[in-house]
C-alpha positions in Angstrom: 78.1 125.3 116.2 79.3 121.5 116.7 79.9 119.5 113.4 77.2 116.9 113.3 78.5 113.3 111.8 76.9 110.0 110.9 77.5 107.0 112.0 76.9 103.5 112.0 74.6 101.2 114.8 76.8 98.7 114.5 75.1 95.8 117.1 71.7 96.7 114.8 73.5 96.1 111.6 73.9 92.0 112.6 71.2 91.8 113.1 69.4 93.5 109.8 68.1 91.2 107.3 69.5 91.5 103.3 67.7 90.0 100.4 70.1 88.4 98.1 68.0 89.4 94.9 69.0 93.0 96.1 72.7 91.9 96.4 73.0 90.1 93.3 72.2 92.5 90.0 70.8 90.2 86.9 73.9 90.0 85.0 75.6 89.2 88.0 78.2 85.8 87.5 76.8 84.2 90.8 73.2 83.9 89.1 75.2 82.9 85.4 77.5 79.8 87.3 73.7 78.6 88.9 72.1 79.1 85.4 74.4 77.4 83.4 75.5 74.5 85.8 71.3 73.6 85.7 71.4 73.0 82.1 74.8 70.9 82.0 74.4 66.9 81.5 75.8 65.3 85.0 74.2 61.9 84.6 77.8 60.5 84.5 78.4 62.4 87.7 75.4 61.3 89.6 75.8 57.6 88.6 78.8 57.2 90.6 76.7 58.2 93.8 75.4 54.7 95.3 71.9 54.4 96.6 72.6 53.9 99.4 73.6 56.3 102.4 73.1 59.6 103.9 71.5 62.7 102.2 74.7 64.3 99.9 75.1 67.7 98.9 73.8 67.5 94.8 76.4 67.9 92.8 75.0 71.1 90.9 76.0 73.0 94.1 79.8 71.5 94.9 80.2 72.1 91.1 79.1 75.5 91.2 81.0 76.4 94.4 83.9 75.3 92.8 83.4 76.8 88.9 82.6 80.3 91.1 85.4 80.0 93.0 87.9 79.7 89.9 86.1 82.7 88.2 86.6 84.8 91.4 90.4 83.5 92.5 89.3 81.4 95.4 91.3 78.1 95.2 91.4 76.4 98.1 88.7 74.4 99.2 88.9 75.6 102.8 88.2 79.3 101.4 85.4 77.8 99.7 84.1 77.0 102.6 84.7 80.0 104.4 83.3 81.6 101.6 79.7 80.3 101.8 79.5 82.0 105.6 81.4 85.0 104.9 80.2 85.5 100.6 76.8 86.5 99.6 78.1 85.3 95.5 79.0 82.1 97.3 76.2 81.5 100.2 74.1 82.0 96.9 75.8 79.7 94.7 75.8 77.3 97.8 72.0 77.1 97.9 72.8 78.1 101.2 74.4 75.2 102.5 77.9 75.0 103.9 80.0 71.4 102.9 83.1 71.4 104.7 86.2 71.8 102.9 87.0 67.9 103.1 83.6 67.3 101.3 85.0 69.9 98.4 88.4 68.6 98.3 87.0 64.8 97.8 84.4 65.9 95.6 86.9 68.0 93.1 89.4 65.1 93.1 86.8 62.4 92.6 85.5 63.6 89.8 88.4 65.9 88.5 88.1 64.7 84.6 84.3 65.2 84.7 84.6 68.9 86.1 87.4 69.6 84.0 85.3 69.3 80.6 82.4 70.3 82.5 84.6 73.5 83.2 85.1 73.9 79.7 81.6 74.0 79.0 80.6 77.0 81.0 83.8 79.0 80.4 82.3 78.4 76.2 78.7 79.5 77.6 80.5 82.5 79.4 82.3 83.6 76.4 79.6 83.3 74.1 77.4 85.4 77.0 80.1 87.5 76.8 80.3 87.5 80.8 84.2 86.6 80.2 85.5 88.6 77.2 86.9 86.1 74.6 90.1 88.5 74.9 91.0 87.8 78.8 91.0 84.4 78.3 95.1 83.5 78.1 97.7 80.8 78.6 101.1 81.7 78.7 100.5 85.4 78.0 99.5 84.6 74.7 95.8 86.0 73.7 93.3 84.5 71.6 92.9 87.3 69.2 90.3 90.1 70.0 88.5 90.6 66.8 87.0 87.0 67.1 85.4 88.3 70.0 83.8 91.2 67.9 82.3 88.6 65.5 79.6 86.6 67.2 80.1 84.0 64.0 82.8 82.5 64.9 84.1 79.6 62.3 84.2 75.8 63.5 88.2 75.9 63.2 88.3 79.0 65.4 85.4 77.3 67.9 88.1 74.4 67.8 90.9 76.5 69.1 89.0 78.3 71.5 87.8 75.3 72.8 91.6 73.8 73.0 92.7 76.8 74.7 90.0 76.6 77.2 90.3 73.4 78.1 94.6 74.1 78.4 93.4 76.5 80.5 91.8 74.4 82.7 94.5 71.7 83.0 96.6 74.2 84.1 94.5 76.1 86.7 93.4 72.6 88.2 97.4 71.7 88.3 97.5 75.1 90.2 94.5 74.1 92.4 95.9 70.8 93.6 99.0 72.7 94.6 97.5 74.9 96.5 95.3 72.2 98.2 98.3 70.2 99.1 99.8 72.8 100.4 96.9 73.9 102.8 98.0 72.5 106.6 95.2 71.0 108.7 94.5 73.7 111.6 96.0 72.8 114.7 93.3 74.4 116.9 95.4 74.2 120.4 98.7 75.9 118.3 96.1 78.2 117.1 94.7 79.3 120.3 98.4 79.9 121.6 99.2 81.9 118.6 96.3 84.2 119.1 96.8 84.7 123.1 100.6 85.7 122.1 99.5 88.0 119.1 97.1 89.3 122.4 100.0 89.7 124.5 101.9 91.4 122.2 99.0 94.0 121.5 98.6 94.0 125.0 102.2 95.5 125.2 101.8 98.2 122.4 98.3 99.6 123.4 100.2 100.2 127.1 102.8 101.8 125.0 100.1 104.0 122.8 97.8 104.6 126.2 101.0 105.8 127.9 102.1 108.0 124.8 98.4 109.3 124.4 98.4 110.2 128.1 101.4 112.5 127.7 99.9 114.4 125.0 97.1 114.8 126.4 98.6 116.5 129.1 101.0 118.5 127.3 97.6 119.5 125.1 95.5 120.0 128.5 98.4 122.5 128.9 98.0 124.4 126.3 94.1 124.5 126.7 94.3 126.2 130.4 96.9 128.6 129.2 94.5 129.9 126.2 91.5 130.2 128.6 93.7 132.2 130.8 94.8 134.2 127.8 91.4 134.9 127.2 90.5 135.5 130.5 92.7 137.9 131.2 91.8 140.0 127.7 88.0 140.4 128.8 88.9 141.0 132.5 91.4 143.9 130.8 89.0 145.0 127.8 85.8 144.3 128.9 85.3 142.7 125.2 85.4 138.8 124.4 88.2 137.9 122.2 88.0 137.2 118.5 88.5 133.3 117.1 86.9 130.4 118.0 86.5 129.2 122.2 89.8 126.6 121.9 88.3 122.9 122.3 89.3 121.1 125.2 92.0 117.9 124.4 90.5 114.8 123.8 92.0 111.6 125.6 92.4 108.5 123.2 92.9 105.0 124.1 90.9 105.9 127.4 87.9 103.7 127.1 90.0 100.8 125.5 92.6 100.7 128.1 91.6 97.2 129.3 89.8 95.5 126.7 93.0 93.4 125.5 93.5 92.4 129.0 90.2 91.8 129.5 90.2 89.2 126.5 93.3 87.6 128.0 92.1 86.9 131.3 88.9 85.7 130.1 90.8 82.9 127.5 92.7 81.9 130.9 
């Protein structure tokens, strides 16, 4: 009897549609960044728009791509970007848009002081929501005690140091954030086209290597194979009985059906 396995139709998987709802659970920190960024006061933000010009991205959605993003660890506005194609959180979060990392990195440094206490304000809502615990939230390793985080009444002088350390916080993962964004190199698309054909090349080389290897095992194993069938052979022929254990599999050839296919890319780039 064969082992039966399942597996995956990969071409009909594209092309499946997903419902984000179904994605998303309720308590889920995509659908808390929307929530809260629809109730926060950005009159000061939207004034500085003129009226005048093309149709901008609102502001509710660059803000929340970018409060998501320093929840989750993603910093640079170009992974921002990326995010919003590749992220269901972040397509979400995006309204299903997709501004361009430029668009991000103007928007953040434009109105850094504004996000900055707007930042504040949600990280305060989260706390409170109990989406971040009160305890994670650091600076320097030191922790804001966790019993104030078991007491939902918490005093006005401990709301004032939460609220200072927040907004430390802050400073100091925006200092972190320009770093990172002034680090980020424009992408040289003709250097990265020759990177990639040599990174082809070179897996060119070590799949000839790995066909070449697989070959000789699979001879060595197809070896083996015709000597156990002749084995067996030669036991009914002499005892007029079949011999006990399992019929030995034949060898199975890797690499043969992916033989070309890095060529194959290479001459088709050329």
């Amino acid at each position: 009897m064969v082992r039966k396995f399942k597996t995956a139709d990969y071409p009909s998987m594209l092309k499946q549609s997903v419902l984000i709802e179904e994605c998303l659970p309720a308590n889920h920190l995509a659908r808390f960044v929307v929530e809260e960024i629809a109730a926060l006061d950005l009159r000061e933000i939207y004034s500085a728009y003129g009226p005048k010009g093309g149709m901008a991205i609102a502001p509710e959605i660059l803000l929340g791509l970018l409060f998501y993003g320093y929840a989750t660890g993603v910093f640079s506005s170009r992974e921002i970007e990326r995010s919003t194609y590749e992220s269901i959180p972040f397509r979400y979060v995006g309204g299903n848009f997709h501004p361009d990392h430029d668009s991000i990195a103007y928007f953040r440094t434009r109105f850094l002081v504004q996000i900055e206490g707007l930042f504040v304000q949600v990280l305060e809502r989260a706390v409170a929501c109990q989406v971040i615990p009160l305890e994670d939230i650091s600076i320097d390793g030191t922790k804001i005690h966790a019993d104030a985080s078991k007491s939902k009444a918490v005093s006005h002088k401990r709301l004032g140091e939460i609220q200072e350390q927040l907004a430390q916080e802050v400073e100091e993962l925006e200092a972190m954030i320009q770093s990172v964004e002034a680090t980020a190199q424009p992408l040289d698309i003709a250097s990265e086209i020759d990177r990639r054909r040599q990174q082809l090349a070179h897996l060119a080389s070590a799949q000839q290597v790995l066909t070449q290897r697989a070959q000789e095992r699979y001879e060595q194993e197809q070896g083996v194979y015709t000597a156990q069938l002749a084995d067996r052979a030669a036991y009914t022929e002499r005892t007029g009985q079949n011999p006990r254990g399992k019929v030995p599999l034949p060898p199975f050839l890797s690499f043969r059906a992916r033989t070309n296919t890095t060529s194959q890319i290479l001459n088709r780039g050329s």
